[in-house]
Biopython code that builds the backbone (N, CA, C, O; Angstrom):
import numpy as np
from Bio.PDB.StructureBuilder import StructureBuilder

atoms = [
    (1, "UNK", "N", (12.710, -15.941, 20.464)),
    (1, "UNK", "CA", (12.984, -15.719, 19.063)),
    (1, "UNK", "C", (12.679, -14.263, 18.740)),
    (1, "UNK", "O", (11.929, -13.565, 19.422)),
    (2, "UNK", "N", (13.247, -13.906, 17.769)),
    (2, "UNK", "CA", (13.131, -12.359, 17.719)),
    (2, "UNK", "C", (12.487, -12.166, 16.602)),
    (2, "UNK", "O", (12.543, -13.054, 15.752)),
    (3, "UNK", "N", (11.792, -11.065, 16.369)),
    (3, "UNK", "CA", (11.157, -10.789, 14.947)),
    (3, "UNK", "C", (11.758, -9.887, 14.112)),
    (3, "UNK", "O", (11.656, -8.837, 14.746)),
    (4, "UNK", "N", (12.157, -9.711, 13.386)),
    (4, "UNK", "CA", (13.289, -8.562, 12.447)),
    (4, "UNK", "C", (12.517, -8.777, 10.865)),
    (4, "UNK", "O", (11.548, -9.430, 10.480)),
    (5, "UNK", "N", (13.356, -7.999, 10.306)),
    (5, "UNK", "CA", (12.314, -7.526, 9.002)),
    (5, "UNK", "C", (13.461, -8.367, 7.729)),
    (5, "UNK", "O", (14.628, -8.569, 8.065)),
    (6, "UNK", "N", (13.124, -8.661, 6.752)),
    (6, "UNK", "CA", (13.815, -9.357, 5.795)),
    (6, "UNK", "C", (15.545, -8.667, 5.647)),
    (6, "UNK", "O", (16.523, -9.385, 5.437)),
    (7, "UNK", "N", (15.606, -7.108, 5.816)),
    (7, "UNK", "CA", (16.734, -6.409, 5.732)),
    (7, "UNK", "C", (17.600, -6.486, 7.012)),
    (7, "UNK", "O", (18.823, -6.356, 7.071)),
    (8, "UNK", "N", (16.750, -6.717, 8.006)),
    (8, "UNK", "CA", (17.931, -6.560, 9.369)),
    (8, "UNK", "C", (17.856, -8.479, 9.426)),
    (8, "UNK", "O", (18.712, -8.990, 10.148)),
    (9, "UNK", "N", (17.036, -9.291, 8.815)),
    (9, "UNK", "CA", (17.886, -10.382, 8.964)),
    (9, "UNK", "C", (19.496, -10.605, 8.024)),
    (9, "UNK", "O", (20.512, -11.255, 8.268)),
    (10, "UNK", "N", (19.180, -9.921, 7.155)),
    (10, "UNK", "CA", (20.618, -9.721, 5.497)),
    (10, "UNK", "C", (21.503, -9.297, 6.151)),
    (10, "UNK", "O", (22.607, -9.840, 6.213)),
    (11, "UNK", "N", (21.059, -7.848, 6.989)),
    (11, "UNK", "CA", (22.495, -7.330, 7.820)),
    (11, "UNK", "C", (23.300, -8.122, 8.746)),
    (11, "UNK", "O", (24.514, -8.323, 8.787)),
    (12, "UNK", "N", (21.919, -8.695, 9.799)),
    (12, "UNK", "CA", (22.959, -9.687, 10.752)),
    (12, "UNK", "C", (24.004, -11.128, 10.114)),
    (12, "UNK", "O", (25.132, -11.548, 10.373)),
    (13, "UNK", "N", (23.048, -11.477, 9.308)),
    (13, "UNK", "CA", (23.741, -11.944, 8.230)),
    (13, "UNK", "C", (25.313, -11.621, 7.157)),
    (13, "UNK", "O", (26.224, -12.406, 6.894)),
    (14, "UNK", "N", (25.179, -10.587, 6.858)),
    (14, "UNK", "CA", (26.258, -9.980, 6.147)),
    (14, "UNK", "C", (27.858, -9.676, 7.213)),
    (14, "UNK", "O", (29.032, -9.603, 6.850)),
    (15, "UNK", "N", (27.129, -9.538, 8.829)),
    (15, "UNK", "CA", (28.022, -9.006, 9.967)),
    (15, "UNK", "C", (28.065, -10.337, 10.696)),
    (15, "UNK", "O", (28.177, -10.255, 11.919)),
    (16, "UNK", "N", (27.978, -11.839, 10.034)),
    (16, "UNK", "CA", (28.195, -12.940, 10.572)),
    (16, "UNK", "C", (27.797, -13.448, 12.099)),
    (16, "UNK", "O", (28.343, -14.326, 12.766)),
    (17, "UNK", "N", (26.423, -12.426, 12.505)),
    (17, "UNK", "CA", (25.936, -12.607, 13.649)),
    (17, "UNK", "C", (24.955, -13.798, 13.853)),
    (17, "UNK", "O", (23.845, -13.431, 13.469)),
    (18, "UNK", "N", (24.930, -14.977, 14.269)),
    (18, "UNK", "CA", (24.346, -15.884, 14.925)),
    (18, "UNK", "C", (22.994, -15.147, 15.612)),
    (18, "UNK", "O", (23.140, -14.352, 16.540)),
    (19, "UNK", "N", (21.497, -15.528, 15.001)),
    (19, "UNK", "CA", (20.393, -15.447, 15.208)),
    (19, "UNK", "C", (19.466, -16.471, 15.078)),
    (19, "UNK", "O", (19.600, -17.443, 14.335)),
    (20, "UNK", "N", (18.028, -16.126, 16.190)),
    (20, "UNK", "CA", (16.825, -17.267, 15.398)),
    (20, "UNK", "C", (15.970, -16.042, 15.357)),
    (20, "UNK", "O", (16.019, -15.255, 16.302)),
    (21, "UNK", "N", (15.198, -15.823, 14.345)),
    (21, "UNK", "CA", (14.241, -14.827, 13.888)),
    (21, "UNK", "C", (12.983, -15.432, 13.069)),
    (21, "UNK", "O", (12.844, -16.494, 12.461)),
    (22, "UNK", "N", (12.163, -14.384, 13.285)),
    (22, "UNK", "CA", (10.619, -14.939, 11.994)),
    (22, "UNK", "C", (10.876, -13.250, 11.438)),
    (22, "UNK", "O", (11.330, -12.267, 12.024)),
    (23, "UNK", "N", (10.437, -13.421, 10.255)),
    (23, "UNK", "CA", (10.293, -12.049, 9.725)),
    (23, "UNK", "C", (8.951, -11.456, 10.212)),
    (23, "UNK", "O", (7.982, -11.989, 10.753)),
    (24, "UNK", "N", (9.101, -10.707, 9.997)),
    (24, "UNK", "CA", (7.881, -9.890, 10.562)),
    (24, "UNK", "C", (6.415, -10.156, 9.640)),
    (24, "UNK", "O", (5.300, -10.134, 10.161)),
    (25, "UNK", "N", (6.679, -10.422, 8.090)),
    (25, "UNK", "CA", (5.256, -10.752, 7.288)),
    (25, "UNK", "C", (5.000, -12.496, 8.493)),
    (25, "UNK", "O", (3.852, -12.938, 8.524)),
    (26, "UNK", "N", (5.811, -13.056, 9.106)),
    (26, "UNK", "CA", (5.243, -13.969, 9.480)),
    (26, "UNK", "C", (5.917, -15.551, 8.569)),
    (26, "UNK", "O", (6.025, -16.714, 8.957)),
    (27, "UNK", "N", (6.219, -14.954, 7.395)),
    (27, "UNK", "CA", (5.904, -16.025, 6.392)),
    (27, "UNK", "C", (7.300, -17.301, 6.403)),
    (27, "UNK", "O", (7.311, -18.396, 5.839)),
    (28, "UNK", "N", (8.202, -16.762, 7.120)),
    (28, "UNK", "CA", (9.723, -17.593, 7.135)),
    (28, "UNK", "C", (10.462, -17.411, 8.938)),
    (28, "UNK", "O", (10.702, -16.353, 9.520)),
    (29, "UNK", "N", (10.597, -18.345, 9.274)),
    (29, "UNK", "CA", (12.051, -18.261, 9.891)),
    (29, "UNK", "C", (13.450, -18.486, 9.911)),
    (29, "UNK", "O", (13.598, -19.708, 9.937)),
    (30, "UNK", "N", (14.607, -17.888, 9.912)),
    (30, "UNK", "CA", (15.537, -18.198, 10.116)),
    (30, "UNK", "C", (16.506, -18.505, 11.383)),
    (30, "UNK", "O", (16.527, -17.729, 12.338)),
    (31, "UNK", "N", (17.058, -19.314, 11.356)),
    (31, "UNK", "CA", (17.314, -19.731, 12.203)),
    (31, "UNK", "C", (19.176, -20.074, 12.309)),
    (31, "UNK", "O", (19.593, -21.133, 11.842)),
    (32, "UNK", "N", (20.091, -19.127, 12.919)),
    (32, "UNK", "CA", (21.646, -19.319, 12.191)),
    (32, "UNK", "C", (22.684, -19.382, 13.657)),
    (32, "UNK", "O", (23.162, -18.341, 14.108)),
    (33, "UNK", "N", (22.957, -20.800, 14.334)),
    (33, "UNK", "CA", (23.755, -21.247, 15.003)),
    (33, "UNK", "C", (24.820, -20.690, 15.078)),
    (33, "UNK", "O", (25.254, -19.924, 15.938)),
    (34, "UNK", "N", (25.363, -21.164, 13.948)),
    (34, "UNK", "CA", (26.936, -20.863, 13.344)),
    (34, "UNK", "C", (26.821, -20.937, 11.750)),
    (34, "UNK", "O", (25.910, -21.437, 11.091)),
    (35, "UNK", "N", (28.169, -20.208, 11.235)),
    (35, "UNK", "CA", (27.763, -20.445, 10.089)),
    (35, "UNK", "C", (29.017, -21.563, 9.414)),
    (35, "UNK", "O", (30.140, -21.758, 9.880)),
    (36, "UNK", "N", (28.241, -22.347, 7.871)),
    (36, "UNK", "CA", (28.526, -23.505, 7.595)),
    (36, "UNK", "C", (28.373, -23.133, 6.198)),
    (36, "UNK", "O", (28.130, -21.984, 5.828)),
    (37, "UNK", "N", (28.549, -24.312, 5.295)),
    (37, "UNK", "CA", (28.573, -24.164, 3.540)),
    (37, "UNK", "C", (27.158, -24.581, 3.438)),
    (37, "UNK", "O", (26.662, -24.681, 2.315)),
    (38, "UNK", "N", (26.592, -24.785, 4.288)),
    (38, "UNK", "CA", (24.722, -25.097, 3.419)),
    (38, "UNK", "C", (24.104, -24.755, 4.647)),
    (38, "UNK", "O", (24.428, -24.512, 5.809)),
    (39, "UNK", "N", (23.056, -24.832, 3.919)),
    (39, "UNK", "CA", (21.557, -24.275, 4.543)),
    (39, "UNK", "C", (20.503, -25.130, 3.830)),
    (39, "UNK", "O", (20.232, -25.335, 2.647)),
    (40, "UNK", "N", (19.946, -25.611, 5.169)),
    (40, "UNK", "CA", (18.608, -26.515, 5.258)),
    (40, "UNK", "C", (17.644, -26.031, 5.152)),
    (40, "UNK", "O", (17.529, -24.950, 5.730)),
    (41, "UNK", "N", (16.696, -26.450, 4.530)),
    (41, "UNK", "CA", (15.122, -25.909, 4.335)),
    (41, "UNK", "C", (13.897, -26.196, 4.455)),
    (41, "UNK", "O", (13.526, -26.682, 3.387)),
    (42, "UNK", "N", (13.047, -26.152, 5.213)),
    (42, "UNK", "CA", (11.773, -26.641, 5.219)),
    (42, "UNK", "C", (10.884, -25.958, 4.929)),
    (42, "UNK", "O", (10.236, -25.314, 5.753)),
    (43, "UNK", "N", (10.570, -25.968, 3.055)),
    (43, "UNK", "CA", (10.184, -25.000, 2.371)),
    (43, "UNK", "C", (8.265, -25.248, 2.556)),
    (43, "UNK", "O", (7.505, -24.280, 2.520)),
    (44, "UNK", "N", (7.870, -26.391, 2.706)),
    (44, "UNK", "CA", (6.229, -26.779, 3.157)),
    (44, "UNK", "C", (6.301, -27.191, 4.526)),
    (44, "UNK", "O", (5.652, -28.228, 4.656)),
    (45, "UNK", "N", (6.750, -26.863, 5.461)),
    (45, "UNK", "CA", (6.758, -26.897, 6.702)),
    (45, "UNK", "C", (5.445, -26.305, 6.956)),
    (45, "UNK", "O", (4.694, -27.135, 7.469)),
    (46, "UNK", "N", (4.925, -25.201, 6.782)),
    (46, "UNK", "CA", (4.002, -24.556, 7.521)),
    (46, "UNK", "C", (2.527, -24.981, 6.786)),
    (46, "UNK", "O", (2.363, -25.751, 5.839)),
    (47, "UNK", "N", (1.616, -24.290, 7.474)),
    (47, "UNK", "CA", (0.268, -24.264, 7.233)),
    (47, "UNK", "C", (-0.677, -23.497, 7.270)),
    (47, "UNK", "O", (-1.883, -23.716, 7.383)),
    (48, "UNK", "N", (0.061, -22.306, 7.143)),
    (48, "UNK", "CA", (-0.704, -20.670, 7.697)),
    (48, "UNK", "C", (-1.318, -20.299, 6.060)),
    (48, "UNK", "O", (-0.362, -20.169, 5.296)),
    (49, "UNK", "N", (-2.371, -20.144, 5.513)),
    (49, "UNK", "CA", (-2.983, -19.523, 4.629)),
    (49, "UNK", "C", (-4.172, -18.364, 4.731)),
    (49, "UNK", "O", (-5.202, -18.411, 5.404)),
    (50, "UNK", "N", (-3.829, -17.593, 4.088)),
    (50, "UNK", "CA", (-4.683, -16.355, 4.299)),
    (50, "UNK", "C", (-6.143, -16.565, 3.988)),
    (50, "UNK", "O", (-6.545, -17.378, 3.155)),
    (51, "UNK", "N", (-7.091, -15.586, 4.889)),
    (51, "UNK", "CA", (-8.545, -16.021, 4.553)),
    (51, "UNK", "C", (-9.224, -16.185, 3.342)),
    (51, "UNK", "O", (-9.954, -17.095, 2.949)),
    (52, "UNK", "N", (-8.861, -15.158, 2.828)),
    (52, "UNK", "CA", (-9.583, -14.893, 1.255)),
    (52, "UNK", "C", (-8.909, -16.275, 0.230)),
    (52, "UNK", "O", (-9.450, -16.487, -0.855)),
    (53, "UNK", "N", (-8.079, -16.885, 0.545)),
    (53, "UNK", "CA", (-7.322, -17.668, -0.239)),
    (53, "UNK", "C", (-8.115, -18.952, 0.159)),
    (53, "UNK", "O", (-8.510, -19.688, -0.745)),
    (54, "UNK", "N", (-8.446, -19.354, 1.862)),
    (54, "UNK", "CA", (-9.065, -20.304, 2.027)),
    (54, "UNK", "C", (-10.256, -20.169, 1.336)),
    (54, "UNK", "O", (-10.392, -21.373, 1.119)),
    (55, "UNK", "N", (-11.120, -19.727, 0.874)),
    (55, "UNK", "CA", (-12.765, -19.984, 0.434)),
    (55, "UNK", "C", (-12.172, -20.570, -1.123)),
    (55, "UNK", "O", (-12.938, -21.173, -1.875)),
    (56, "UNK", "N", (-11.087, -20.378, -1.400)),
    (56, "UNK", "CA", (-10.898, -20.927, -2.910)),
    (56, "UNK", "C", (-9.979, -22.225, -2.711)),
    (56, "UNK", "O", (-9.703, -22.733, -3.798)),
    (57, "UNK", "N", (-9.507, -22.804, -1.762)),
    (57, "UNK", "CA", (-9.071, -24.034, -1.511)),
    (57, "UNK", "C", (-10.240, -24.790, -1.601)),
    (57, "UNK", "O", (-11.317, -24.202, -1.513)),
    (58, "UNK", "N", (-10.202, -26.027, -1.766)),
    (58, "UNK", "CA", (-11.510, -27.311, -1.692)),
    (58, "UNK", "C", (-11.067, -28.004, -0.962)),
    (58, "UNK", "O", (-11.850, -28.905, -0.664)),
    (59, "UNK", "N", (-9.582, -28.081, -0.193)),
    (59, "UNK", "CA", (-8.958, -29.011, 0.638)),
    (59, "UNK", "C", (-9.338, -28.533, 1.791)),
    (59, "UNK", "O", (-9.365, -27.314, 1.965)),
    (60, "UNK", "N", (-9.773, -29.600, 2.981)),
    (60, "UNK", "CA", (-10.255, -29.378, 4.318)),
    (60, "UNK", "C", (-8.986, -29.206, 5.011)),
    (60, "UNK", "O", (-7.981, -29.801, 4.620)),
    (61, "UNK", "N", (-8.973, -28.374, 6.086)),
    (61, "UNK", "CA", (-7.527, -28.799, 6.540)),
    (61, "UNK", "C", (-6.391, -29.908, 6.832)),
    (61, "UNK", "O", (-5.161, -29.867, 6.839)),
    (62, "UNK", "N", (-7.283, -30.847, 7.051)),
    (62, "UNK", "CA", (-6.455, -32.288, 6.994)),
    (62, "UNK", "C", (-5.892, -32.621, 5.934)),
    (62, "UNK", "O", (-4.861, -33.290, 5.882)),
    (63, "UNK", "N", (-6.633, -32.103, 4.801)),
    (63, "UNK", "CA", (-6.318, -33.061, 3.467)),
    (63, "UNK", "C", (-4.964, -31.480, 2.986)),
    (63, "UNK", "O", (-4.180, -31.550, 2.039)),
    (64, "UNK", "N", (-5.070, -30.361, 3.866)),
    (64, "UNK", "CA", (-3.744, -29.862, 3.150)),
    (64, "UNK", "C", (-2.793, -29.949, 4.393)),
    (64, "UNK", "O", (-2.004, -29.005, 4.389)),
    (65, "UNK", "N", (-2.650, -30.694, 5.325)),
    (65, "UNK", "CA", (-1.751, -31.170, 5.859)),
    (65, "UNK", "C", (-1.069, -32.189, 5.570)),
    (65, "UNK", "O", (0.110, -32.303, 5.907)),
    (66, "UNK", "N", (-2.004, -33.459, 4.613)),
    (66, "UNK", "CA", (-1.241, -34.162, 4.364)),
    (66, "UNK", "C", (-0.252, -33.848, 3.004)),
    (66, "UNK", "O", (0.814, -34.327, 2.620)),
    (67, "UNK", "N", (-1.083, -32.889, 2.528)),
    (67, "UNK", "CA", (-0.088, -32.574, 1.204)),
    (67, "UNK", "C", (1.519, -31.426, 1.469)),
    (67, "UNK", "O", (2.407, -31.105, 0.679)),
    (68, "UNK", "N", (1.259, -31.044, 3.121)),
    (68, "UNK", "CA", (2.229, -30.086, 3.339)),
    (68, "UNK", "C", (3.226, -31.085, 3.581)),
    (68, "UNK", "O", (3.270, -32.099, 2.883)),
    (69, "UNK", "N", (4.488, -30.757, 5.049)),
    (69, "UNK", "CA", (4.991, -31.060, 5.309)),
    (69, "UNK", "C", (5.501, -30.495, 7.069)),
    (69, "UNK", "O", (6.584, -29.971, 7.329)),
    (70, "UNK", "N", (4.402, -30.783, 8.061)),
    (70, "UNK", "CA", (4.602, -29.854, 9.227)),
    (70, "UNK", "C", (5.906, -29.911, 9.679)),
    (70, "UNK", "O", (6.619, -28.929, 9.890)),
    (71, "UNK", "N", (6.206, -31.053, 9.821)),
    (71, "UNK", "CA", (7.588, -32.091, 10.932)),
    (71, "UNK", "C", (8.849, -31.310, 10.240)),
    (71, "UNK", "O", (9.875, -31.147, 10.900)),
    (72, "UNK", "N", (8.755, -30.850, 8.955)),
    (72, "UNK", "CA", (10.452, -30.917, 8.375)),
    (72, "UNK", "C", (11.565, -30.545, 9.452)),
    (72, "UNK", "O", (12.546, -31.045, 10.003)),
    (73, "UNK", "N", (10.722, -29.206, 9.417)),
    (73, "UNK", "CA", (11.212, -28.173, 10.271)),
    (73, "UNK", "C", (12.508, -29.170, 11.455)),
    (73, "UNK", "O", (13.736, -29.251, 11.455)),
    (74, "UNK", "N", (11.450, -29.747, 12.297)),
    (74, "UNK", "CA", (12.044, -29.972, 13.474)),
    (74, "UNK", "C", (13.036, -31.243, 12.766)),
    (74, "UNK", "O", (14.172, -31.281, 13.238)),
    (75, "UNK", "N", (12.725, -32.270, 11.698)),
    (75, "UNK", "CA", (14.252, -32.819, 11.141)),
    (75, "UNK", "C", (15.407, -32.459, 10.868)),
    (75, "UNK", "O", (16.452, -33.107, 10.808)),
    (76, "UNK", "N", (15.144, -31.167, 10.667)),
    (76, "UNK", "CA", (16.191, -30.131, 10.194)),
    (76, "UNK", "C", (16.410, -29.172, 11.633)),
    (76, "UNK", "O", (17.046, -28.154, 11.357)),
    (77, "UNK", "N", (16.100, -29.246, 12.837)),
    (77, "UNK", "CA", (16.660, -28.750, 13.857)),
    (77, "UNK", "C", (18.047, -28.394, 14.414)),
    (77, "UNK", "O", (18.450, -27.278, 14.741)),
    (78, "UNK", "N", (18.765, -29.699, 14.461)),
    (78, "UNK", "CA", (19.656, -29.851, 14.828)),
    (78, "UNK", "C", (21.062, -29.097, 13.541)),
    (78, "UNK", "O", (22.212, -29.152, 13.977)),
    (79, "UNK", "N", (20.978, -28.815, 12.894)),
    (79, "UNK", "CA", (21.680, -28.207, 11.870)),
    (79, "UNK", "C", (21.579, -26.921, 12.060)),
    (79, "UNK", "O", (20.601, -26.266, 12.420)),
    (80, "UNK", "N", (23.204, -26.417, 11.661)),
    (80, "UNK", "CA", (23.245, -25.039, 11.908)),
    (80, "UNK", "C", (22.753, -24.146, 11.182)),
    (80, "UNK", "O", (22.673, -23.104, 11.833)),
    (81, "UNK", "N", (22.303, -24.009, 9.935)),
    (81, "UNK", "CA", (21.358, -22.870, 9.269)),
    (81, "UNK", "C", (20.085, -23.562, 8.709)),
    (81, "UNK", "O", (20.090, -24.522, 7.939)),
    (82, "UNK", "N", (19.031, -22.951, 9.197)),
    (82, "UNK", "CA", (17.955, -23.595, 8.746)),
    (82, "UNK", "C", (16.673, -22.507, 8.564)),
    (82, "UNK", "O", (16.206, -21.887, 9.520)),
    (83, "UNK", "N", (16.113, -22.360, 6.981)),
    (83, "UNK", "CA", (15.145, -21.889, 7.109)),
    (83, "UNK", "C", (14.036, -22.616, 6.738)),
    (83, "UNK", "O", (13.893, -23.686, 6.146)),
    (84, "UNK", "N", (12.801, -21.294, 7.513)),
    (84, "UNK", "CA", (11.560, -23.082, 7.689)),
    (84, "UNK", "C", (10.278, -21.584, 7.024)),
    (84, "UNK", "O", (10.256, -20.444, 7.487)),
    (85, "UNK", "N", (9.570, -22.005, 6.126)),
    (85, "UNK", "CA", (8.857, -22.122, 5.984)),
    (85, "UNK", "C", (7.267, -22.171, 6.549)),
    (85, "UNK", "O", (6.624, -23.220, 6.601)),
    (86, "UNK", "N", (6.650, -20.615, 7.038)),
    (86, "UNK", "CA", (5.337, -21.109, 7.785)),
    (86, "UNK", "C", (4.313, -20.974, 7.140)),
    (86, "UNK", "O", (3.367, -21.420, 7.789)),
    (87, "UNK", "N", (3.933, -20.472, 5.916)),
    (87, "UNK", "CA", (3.046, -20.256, 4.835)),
    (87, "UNK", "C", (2.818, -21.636, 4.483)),
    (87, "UNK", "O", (3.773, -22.412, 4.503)),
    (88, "UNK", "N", (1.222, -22.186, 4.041)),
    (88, "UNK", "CA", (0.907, -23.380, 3.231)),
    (88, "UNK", "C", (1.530, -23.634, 1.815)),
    (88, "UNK", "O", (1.388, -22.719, 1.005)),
    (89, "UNK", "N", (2.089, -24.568, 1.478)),
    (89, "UNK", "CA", (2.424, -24.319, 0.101)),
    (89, "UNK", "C", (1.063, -23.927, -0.776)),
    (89, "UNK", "O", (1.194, -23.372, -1.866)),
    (90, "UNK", "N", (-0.151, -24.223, -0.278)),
    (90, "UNK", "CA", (-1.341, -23.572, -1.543)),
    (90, "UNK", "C", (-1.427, -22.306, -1.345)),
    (90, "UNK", "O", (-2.357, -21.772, -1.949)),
    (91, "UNK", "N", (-0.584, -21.431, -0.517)),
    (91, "UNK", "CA", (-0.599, -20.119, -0.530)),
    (91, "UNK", "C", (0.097, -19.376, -1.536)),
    (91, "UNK", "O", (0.136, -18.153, -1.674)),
    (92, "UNK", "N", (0.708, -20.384, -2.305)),
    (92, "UNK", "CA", (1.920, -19.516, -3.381)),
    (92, "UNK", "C", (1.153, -20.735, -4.704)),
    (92, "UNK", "O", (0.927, -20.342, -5.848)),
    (93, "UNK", "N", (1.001, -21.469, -4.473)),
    (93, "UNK", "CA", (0.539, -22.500, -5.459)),
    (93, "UNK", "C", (1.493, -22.377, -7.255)),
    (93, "UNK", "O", (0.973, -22.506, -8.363)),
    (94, "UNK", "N", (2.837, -22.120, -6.957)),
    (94, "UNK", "CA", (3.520, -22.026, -8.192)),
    (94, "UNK", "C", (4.002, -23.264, -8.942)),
    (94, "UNK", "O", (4.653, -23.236, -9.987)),
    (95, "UNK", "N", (3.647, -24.239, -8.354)),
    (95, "UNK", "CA", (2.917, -25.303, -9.504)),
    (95, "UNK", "C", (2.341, -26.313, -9.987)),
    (95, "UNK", "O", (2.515, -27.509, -10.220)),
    (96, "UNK", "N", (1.333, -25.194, -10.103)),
    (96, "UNK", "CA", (-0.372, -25.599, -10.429)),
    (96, "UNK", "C", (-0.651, -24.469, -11.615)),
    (96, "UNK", "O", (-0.132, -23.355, -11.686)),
    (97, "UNK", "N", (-1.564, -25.034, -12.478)),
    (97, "UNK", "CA", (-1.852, -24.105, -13.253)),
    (97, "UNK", "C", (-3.001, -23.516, -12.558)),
    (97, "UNK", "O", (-3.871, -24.137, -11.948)),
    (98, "UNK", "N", (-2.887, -21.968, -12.755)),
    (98, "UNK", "CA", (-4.164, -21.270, -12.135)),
    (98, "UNK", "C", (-4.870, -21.956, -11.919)),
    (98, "UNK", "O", (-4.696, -22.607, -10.889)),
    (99, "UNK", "N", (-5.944, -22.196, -12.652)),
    (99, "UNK", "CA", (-7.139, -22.812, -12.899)),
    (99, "UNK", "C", (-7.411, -24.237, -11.809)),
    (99, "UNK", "O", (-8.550, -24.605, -11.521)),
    (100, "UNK", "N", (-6.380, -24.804, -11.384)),
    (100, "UNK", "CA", (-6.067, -25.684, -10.025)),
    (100, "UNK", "C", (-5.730, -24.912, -9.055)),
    (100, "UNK", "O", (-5.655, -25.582, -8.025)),
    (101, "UNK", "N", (-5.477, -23.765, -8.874)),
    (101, "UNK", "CA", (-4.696, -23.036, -7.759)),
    (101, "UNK", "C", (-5.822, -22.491, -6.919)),
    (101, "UNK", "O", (-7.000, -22.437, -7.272)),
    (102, "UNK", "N", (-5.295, -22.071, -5.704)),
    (102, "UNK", "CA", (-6.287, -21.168, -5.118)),
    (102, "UNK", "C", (-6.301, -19.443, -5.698)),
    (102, "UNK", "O", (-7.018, -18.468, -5.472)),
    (103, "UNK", "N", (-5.459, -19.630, -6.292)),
    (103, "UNK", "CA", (-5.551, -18.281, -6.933)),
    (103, "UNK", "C", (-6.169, -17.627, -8.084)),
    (103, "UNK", "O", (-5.566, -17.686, -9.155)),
    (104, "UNK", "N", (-7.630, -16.824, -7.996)),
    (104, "UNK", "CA", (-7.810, -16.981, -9.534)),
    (104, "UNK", "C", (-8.359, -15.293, -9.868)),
    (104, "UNK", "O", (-8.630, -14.949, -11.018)),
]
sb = StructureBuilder()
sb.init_structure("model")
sb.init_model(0)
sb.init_chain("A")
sb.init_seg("    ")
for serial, (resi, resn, name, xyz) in enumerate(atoms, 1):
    if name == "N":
        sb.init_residue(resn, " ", resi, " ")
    sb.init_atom(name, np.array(xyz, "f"), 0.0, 1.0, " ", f" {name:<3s}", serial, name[0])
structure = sb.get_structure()
């Protein structure tokens, strides 16, 4: 898999080139067979959260696995455009009010 930056995935994209990539922040992969009228997503697929963010979670890791979604990803394999998601969803926590979020 290759690592490319959000702009050279748009380009290969724009020049209808067939890739599997992670961006370089880490935070997404794409993944493009062939191309088709939709695109699959496994937007809580992942479970990667940054340190400073963990001391303000109260969820142990188990208990934010069950609230993620690890597997999507690989349900959505077999389909030709698929992006997946490797960030925890409590890493963006957009909706939760602050005050529930890890963000404060």
């Amino acid at each position: 898999m290759l690592t490319l930056s959000e702009k050279e995935c748009i380009t290969l994209i724009n020049k209808g080139e067939c890739f599997h990539a992670e961006v370089e922040s880490g935070s997404f992969t794409v993944k493009i067979d062939e191309y088709s009228p939709f695109v699959c997503t496994a937007i809580h697929n992942g479970h990667r959260l940054r340190d400073e963010l963990k001391k303000n979670c109260k969820l142990t890791d188990e208990e934010r696995l069950y609230a993620e979604a690890p597997y999507t990803a690989e349900m959505l394999s077999s389909f030709p455009i698929v992006l997946v998601g490797n960030d925890s969803r409590f890493e963006y926590d957009l909706n939760r009010p602050k005050a529930h979020s890890t963000h404060f």
